[in-house]
C-alpha positions in Angstrom: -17.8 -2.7 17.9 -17.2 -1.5 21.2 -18.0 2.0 22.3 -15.5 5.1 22.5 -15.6 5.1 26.1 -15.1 1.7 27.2 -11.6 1.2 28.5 -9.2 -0.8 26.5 -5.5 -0.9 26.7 -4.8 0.4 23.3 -1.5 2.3 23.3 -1.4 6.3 22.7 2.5 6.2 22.6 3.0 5.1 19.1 3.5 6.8 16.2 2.8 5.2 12.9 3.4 7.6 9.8 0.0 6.9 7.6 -0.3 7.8 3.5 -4.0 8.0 4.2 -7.0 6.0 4.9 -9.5 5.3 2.2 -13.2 5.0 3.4 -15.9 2.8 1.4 -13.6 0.3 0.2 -15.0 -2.5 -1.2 -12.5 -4.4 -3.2 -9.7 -5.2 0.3 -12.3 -7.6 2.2 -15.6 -8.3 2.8 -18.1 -6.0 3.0 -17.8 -2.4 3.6 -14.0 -1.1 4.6 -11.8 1.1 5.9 -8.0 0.8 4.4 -5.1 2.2 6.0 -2.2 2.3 3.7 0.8 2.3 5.7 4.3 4.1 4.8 7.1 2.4 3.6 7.9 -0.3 1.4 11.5 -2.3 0.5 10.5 -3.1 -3.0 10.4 -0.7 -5.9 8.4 -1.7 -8.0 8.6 -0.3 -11.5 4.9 0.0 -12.4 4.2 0.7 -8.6 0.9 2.7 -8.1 1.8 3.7 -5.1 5.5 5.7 -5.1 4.6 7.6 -2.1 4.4 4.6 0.0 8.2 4.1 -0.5 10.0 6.1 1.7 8.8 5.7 5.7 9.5 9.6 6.0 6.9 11.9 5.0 7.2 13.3 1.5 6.5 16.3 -0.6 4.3 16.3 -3.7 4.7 18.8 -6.2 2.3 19.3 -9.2 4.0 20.9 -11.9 0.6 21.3 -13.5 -0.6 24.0 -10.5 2.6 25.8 -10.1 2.6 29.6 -11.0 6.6 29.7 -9.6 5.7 32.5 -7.3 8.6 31.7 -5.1 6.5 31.8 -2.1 7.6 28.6 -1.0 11.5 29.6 -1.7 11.2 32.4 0.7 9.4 29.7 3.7 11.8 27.0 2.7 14.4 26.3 6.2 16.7 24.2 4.3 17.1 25.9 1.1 15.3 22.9 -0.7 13.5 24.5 -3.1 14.3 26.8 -6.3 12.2 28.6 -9.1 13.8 27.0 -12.1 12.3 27.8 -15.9 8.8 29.5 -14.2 8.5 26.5 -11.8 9.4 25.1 -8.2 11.6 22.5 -8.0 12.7 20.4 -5.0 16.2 19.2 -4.0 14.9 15.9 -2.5 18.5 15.3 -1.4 18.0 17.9 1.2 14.0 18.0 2.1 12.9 16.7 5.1 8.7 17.1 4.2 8.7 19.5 7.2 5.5 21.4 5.3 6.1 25.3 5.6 5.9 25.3 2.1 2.6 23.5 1.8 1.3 26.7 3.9 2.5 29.2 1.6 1.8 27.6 -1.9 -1.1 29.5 -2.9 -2.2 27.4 -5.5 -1.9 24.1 -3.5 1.0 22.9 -5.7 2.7 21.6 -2.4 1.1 18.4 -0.8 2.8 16.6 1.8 2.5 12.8 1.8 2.7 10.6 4.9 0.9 11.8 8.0 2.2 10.6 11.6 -0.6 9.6 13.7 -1.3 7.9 16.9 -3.9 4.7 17.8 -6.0 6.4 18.9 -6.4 9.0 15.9 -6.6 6.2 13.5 -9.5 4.6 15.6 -11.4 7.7 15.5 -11.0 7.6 11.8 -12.3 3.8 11.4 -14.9 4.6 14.0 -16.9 7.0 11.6 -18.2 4.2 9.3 -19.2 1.5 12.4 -22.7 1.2 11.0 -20.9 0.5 7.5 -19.0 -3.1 9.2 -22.0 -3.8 10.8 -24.5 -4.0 8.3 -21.8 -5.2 5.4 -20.0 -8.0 7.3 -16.8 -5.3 6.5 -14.2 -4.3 8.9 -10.7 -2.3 8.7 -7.6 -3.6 6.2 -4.4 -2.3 6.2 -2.2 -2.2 3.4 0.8 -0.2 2.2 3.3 -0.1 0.9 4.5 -3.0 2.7 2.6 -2.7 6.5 5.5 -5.1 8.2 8.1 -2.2 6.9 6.8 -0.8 10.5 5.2 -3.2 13.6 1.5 -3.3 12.7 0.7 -5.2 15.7 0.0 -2.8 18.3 -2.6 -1.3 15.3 -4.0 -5.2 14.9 -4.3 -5.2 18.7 -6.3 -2.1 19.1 -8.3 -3.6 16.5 -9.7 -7.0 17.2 -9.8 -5.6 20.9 -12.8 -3.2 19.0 -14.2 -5.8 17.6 -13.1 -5.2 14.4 -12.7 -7.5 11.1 -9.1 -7.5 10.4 -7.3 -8.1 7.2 -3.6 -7.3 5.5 -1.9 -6.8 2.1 1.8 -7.7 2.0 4.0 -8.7 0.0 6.0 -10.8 2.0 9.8 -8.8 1.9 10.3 -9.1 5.9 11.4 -11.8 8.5 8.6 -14.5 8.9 9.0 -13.5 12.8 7.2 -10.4 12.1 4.3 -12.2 10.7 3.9 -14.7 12.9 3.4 -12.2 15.6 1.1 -10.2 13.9 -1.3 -13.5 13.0 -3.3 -14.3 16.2 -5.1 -10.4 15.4 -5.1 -11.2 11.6 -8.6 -12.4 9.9 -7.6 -12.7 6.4 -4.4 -12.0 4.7 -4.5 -11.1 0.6 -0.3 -11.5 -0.1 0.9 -10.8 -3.6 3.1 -13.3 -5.7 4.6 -11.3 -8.7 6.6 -14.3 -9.9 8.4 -17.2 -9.4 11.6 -17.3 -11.3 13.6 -15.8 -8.9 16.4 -13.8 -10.5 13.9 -12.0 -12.4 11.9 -11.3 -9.4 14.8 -10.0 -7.6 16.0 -8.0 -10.5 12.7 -6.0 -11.2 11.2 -5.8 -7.8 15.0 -6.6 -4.8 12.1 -9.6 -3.3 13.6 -12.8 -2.5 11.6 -15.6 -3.8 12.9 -18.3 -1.2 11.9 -15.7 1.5 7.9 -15.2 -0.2 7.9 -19.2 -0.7 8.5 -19.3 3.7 5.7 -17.4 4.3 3.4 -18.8 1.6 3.7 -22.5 3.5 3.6 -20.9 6.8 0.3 -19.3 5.8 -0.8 -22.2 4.4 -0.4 -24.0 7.3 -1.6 -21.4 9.5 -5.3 -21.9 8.5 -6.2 -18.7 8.3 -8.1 -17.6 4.8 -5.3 -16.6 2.3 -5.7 -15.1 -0.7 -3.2 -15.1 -3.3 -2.9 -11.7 -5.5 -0.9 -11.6 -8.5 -0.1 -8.2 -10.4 -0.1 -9.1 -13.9 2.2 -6.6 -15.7 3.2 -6.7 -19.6 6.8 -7.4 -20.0 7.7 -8.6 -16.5 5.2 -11.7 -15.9 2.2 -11.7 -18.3 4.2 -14.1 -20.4 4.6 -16.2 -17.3 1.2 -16.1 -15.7 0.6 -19.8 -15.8 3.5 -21.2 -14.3 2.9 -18.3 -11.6 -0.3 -19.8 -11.1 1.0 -23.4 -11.3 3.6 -22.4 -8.5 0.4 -20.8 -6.1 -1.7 -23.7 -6.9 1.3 -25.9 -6.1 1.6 -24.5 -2.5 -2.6 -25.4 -2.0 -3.5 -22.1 -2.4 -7.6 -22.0 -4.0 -8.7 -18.4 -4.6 -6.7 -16.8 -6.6 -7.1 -13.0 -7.7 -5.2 -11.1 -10.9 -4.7 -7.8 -11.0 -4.5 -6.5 -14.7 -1.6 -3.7 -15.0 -3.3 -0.3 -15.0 -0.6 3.6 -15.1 -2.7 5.5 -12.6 -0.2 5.8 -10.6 1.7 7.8 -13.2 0.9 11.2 -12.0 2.6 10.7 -8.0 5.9 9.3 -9.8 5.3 13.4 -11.7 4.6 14.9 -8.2 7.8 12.9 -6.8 10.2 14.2 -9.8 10.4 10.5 -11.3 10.2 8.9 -14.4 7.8 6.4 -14.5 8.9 3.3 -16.6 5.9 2.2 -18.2 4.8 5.4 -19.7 4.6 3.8 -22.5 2.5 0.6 -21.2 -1.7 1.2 -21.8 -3.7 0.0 -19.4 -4.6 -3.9 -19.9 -8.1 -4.4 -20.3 -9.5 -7.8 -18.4 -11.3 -9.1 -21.2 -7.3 -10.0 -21.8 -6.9 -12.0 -19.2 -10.8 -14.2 -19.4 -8.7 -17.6 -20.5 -6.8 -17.9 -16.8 -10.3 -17.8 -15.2 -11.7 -20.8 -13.2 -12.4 -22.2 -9.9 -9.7 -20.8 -8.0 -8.7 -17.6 -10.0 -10.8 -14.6 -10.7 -10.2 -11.1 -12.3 -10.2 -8.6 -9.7 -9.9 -4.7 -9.6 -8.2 -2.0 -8.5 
């Protein structure tokens, strides 16, 4: 990687509003990562892990479980967003804008914002912290989201491989094929999810279109570029499916394959976003459950 003070051209001007960024990664690439999850998705995904992706604005958290319903944040609150209801805080998310006065006040660190705006150059600096960690692991930086093309990661991908970083992407393939075509000359390896492919059921759980997903799974097949294919298995939506899922991956000439067993831990942000999650019900699948899909192109991964 290059060093701090070398010039490059990376742009200070642009503002990209960041969930956070996960250090010690080891399951988004090779070797030892740095992820940053991006903000803003256009799928909802009912067993989404990741609610606070959603929105592109910043967000406010609020855990029930740490509220005393002082009313300090009431009293800091500039849009009236917030009331003491029952012996607890609760948000009018129809009229707060995550502006984070409240966050300062709450005592008891019920209040978390979600979604930080940050510059190039800020995220470098991040990323730069672990350099010896890519070097000595083969790793390098992934972003993910949410759904990275719901803003223009290629500025970020620039600054990037111009630092000599190992690039790679999660998406999910719900944007023009434009923007990832000009994102793919600073792309290393791309892991894009495939959640089904019947498409009126994929459009009714998740909005994706599946003729739009197929597009950019034979343009990245033809890019040359290493692909690999992750599919979210979830009870109820596409366990009972799996194989003609990964019939329809195979089909395309796709060879590495990974499945992601359903897990709720994302449970708790739908609490601290005041939704109801929809698989509250739904344990966690154990892998073991999914041993007789394994072979030469598919494996179990994590999460």
């Amino acid at each position: 990687m290059r060093q701090e003070s070398e010039k490059t051209s990376v742009q200070d001007d642009i503002l990209y509003t960041i969930t956070s960024i996960q250090r010690f990664a080891t399951h988004d690439g090779p070797g030892i990562r740095t992820v940053v999850f991006f903000k803003g998705c256009p799928l909802h995904c009912p067993w989404c892990a990741n609610p606070e992706t959603w929105q592109k604005e910043p967000e406010l958290f609020h855990d029930d479980s740490l509220c005393t319903g002082c009313g300090r944040c009431v009293l800091v609150c500039p849009k009236r967003a917030v009331a003491v209801i029952d012996g607890k805080a609760r948000v009018n998310r129809r009229i707060c804008d995550g502006c984070a006065k409240c966050t300062d006040a709450c005592l008891n660190k019920a209040m978390e914002v979600t979604g930080k705006r940050m510059t190039i150059p800020e995220i470098l600096v991040e990323i730069r912290k672990d350099d010896e960690y890519y070097q000595a692991s083969g790793g390098g930086i992934t972003l993910s989201g949410g759904e990275i093309f719901a803003q223009d990661p290629v500025p970020l991908l620039k600054a990037l491989k111009e630092q000599g970083y190992h690039t790679a992407v999660e998406t999910e393939g719900a944007y023009g094929l434009e923007k990832l075509e000009q994102a793919m000359p600073w792309i290393d390896l791309v892991y894009h999810d495939v959640k089904h492919c019947d498409p009126a059921k994929l459009k009714k759980f998740t909005g994706a279109d599946f003729a739009e997903i197929t597009d950019h799974l034979r343009y990245l097949k033809d890019s040359g570029k290493p692909v690999i294919i992750r599919i979210p298995v979830i009870p109820g939506f596409n366990l009972d499916e799996l194989e003609d899922i990964r019939m329809y991956v195979k089909e395309l000439g796709f060879d590495r394959i990974q499945l992601l067993p359903f897990h709720p831990m994302g449970k708790g942000k739908w609490q601290k976003l005041d939704r109801q999650y929809p698989y509250e019900q739904t344990p966690m699948m154990d892998k073991t459950q999914l041993e007789s899909f394994r072979d030469e192109a598919t494996e179990i991964g994590g999460h």
